[in-house]
N, C-alpha and C positions, 0 to 999 in steps of 0.2 A: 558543468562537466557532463550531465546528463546527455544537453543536446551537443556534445563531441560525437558521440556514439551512436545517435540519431542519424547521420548523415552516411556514416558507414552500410549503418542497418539497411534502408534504403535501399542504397547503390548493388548491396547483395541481394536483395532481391528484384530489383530493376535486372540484373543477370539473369537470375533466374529465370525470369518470365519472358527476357528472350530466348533462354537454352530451350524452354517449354513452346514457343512456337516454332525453333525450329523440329519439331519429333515428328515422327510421321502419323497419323489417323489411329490408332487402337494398335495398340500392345507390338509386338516386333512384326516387322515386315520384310523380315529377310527371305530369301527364296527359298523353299522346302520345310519352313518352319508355318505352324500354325499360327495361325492371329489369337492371342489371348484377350477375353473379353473382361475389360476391366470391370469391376461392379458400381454400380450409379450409387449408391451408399455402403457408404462405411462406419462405424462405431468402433467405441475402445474406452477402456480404463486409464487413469492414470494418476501417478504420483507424483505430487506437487512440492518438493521441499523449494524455501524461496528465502531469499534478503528483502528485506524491504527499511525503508528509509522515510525520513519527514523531510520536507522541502517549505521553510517557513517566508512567508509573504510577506509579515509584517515586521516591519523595524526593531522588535522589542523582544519577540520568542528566539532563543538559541536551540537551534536542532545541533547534536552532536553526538550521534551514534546512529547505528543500525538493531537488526532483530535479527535473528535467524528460525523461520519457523517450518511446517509441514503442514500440506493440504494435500487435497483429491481432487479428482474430476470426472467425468464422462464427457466425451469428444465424439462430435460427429461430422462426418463427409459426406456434402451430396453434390456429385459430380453433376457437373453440365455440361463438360466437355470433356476429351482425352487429360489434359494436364490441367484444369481449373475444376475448384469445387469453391462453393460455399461451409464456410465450415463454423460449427454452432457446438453448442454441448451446456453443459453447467459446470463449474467451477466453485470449488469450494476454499478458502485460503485464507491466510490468516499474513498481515501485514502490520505497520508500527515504525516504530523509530522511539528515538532518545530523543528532551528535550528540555530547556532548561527556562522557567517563570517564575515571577515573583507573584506570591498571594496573599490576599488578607484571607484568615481563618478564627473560625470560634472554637474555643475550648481549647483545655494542655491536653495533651498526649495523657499523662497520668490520671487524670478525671474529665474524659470527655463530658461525662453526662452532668457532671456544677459547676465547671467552670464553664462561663459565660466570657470570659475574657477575651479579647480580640489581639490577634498576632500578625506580624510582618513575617511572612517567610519566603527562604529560596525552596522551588519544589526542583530534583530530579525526578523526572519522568521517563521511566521507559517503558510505551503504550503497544498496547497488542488489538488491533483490530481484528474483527470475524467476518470474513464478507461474503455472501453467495450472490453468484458472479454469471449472467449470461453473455455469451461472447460471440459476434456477428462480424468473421472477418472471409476475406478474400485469400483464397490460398490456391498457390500453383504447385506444382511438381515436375520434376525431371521427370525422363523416363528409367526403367530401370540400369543400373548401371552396374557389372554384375550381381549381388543379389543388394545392393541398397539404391534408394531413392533417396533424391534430396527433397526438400520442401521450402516455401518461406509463407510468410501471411502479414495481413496487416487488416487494421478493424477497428473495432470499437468494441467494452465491454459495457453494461451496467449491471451494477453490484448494490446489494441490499445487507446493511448492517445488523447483523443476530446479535451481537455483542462486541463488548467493548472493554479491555480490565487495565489496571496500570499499578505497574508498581513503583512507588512514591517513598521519595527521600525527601526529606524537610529539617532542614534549617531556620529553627526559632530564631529570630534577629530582635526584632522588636517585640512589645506588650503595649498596650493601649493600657492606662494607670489610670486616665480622666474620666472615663467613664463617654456621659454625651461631648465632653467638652474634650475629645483629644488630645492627651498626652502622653507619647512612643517614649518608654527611656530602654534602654538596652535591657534583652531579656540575659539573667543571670541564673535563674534556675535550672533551664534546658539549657544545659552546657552539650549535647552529644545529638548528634543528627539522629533523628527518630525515623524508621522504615516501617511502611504499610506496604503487605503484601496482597495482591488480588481484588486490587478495590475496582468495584464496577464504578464505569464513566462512563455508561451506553449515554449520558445527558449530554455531556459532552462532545460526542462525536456524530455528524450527518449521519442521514438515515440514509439517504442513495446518495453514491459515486459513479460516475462516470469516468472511464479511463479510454486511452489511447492503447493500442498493441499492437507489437512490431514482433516478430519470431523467426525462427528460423530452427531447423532441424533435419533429422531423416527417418527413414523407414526401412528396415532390416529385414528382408521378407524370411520367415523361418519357413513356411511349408504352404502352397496355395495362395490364400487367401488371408492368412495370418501372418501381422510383422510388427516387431519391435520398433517401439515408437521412444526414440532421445531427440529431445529438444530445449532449446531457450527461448525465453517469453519477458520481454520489456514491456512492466505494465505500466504505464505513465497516468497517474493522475492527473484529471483535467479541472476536477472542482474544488473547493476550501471544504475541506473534511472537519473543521472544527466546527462545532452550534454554537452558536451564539445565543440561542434560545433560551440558554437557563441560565441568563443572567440576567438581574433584576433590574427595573426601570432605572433605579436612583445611581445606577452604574458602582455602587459601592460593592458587589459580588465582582467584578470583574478582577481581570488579571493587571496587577498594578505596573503602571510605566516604572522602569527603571528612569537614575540617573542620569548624565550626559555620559557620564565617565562609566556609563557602566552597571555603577555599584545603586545598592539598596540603600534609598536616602526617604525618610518618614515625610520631609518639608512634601514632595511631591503631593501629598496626600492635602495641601495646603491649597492644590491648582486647580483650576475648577472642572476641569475633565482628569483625572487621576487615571484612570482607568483605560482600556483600547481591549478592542475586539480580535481575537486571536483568528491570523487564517495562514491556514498552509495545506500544502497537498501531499498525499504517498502515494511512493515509486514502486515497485519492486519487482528484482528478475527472480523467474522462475524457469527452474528444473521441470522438463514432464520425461517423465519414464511410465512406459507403459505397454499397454497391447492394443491393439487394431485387428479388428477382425470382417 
């Protein structure tokens, strides 16, 4: 669905950047009127509320939901011509989705720290990433058109992970009863799905991201030099956000293959790879509200 939307994006800005070479040379040219001298840099604040979503690669993870979160930014414009600038800044934001795995785990819920016991469970996941974000895209503009300008951009961002939390629903399914010698019989005592709230998984998720960004927006000039800055921002992840890092050689930590049909079946744990390597990427469109000065 994502690249539905990709194709439109584009094309509106492929318009744009022809409406932008038709303009004349620096600020109106109309007769009697002064030439307004655009500024070769521009700066600005802004507020980042955003969705963001998981997009999973591998055959086995279920993505099924969204986040809704808020970030900030600093934006900057350095013009090189009347309607093109390079445009840069920092970004700060926070992205995630819902997601749905099966895990082996040690210890009950009721006595993490003696029970040693090993469990089958379904985890819900819904993951909050922290990303700071530098962003190197290509941005045109109209001219003005009474007092708003339009924009579009397209680029590249890369993003560096500060944190990572997830809050986690699990369903006890199985118990390991054999000890070394494996044997799951149904777990009876954790009858009610157990919730963790704010559990860090910076292990779990890459350190840099790399994303694609497609935007479009405008600029409201309120007085001079100062204007209101409304835009949307598709940030497309390009790389597998999951690590794989902190999972152990013997692949016993890994996140367990489901069945065919689906479902949480212990025989799996019989086949000689059980286990598989989680990868998917996050999306997310972002809101900027802001000031340009």
């Amino acid at each position: 669905m994502i690249r539905q939307f990709s194709l439109p994006l584009i094309g509106a800005l492929l318009l744009l950047s022809f409406d932008a070479l038709a303009q004349p040379v620096n600020g109106d040219s109309r007769p009697g009127r002064a030439r307004y001298e655009e500024p070769k840099f521009r700066m600005g604040l802004h507020f980042l509320p955003s969705v963001g979503w998981l997009d999973a690669r591998d055959q086995f993870t279920v993505t099924n939901g969204s986040v809704t979160r808020f970030g900030f930014g600093f934006t900057a414009d350095i013009m090189f011509a009347d309607n093109y600038a390079i445009g840069t800044g920092i970004n700060v934001f926070r992205n995630g989705g819902c997601l749905t795995v099966i895990d082996r785990v040690t210890g009950s819920p009721v006595d993490l720290a003696n029970d040693s016991s090993e469990y089958l469970v379904q985890r819900e996941r819904k993951l909050t990433q922290h990303w700071v974000e530098l962003p190197v895209t290509f941005k045109f503009r109209t001219r003005e058109i009474g007092h708003i300008t339009y924009w579009g951009q397209f680029g590249l961002g890369l993003g560096l992970n500060l944190r990572a939390t997830a809050d986690d629903r699990l369903d006890y399914r199985y118990r390991n009863d054999g000890g070394s010698n494996p044997l799951w019989v149904e777990e009876s005592l954790i009858q009610e799905e157990v919730e963790f709230k704010d559990v860090p998984v910076e292990s779990e998720v890459a350190l840099i991201r790399a994303a694609m960004i497609l935007g479009l927006g405008i600029e409201y000039n309120l007085s001079g030099k100062t204007a209101l800055l409304v835009g949307a921002t598709f940030n497309n992840g390009l790389v597998n956000v999951a690590n794989k890092g902190n999972f152990g050689p013997d692949r016993t930590e890994e996140h367990i293959r489901p069945a065919l049909d689906g479902s949480l079946d212990p025989a799996i744990l019989e086949a000689p790879d059980p286990g598989y390597d989680m990868k998917m990427v996050d999306n997310a469109i972002l809101l900027s509200l802001g000031l340009l000065f």
